[in-house]
N, C-alpha and C positions, 0 to 999 in steps of 0.2 A: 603503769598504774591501771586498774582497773576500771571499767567501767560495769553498769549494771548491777544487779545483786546474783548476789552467789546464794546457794539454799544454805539453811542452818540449820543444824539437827540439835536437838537436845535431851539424844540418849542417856539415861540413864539417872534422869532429874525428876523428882517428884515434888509435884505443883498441886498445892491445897485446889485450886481454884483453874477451867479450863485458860483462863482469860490471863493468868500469870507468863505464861511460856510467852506468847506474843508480846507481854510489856516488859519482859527480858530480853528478846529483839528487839525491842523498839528501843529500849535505852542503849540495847549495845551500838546500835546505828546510831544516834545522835552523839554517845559517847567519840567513835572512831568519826564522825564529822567533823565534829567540837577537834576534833586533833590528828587530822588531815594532812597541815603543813608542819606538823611534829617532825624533824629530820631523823631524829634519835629512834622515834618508833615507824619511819620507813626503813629505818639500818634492819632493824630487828626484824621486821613481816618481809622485808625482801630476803634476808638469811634464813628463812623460815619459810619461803615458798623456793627451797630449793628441790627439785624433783629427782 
C-alpha cells in the first residue's frame, strides 16, 4: 500500500476555471479514501501497478 501522495497530471483536460483542476483532485482523494478497504478495487490498482 502506499503511503504519501503521488503527483497527478491532468493532461490534456480543459478547465473553464483555474480552481476546477485542484477540486478534481480533491474529490478524486476523498473518493479513493471513502474506498480504501474496497478489496475489489485493490485487485484492480494492484493489477494495474504492474511494471
Amino acid at each position: 500500500m502506499r503511503t504519501g501522495s503521488a503527483p497527478v497530471h491532468l493532461d490534456g483536460t480543459a478547465h473553464a476555471t483555474h480552481k476546477e483542476p485542484g477540486s478534481t483532485v480533491c474529490r478524486s482523494i476523498i473518493w479513493r479514501n471513502q474506498h480504501a478497504a474496497d478489496e475489489r478495487l485493490r485487485e484492480v490498482v494492484a493489477k494495474a501497478n504492474v511494471v
